[in-house]
C-alpha positions as CSV (number, residue, x, y, z in Angstrom):
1,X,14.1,160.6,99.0
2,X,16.7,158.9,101.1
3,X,19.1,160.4,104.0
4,X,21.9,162.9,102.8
5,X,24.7,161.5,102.0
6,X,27.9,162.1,104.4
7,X,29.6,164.1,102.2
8,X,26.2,166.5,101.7
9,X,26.5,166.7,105.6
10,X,30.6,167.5,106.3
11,X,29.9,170.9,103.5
12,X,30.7,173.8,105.4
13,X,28.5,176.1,105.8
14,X,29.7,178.7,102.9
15,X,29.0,175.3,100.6
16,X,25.9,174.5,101.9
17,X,25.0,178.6,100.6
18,X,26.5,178.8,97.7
19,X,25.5,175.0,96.5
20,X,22.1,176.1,98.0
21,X,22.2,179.0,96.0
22,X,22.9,177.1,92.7
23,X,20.0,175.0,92.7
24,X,17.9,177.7,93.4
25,X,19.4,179.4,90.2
26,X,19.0,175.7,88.5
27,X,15.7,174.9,89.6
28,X,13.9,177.2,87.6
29,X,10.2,175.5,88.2
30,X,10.7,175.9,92.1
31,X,9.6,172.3,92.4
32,X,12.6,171.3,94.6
33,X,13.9,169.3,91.2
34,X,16.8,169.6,88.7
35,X,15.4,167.2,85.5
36,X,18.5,166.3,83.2
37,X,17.6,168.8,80.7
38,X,17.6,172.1,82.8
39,X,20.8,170.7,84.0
40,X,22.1,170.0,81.0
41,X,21.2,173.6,80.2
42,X,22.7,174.8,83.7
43,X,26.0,173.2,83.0
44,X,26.7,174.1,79.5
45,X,26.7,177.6,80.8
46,X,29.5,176.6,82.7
47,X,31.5,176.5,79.7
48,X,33.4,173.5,81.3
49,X,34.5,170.9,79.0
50,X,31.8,168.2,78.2
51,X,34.5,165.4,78.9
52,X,34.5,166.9,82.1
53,X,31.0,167.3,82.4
54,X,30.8,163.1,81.5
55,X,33.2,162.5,83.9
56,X,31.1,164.3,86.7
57,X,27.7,163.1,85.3
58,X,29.7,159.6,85.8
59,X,30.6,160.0,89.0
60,X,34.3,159.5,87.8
61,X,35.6,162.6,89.1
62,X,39.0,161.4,90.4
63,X,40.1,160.2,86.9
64,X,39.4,156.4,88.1
């Protein structure tokens, strides 16, 4: 794995718990992963639209 990126280091520190927390709820196996289908899983309970979900999965998230 490669450095953090600089916007993984300017979170504040409530974002670094509660994203913490999320991928502790994600990562199901406790292997330190997310694989594409517990994510897939993870998001759709989200109930967020899937164009929005593509977008994000994208990395188009400013409508670009």
């Amino acid at each position: 794995m490669g450095e953090p990126s600089q916007a993984a280091m300017n979170l504040t520190t409530e974002e670094k718990r509660l994203y913490g927390q999320l991928f502790q709820e994600a990562d199901t196996d406790k292997l330190g992963i997310v694989t594409g289908e517990i994510a897939l899983k993870f998001f759709q309970r989200t109930k967020l639209d899937f164009a929005l979900l593509g977008e994000v999965r994208d990395g188009d998230i400013d409508g670009e």
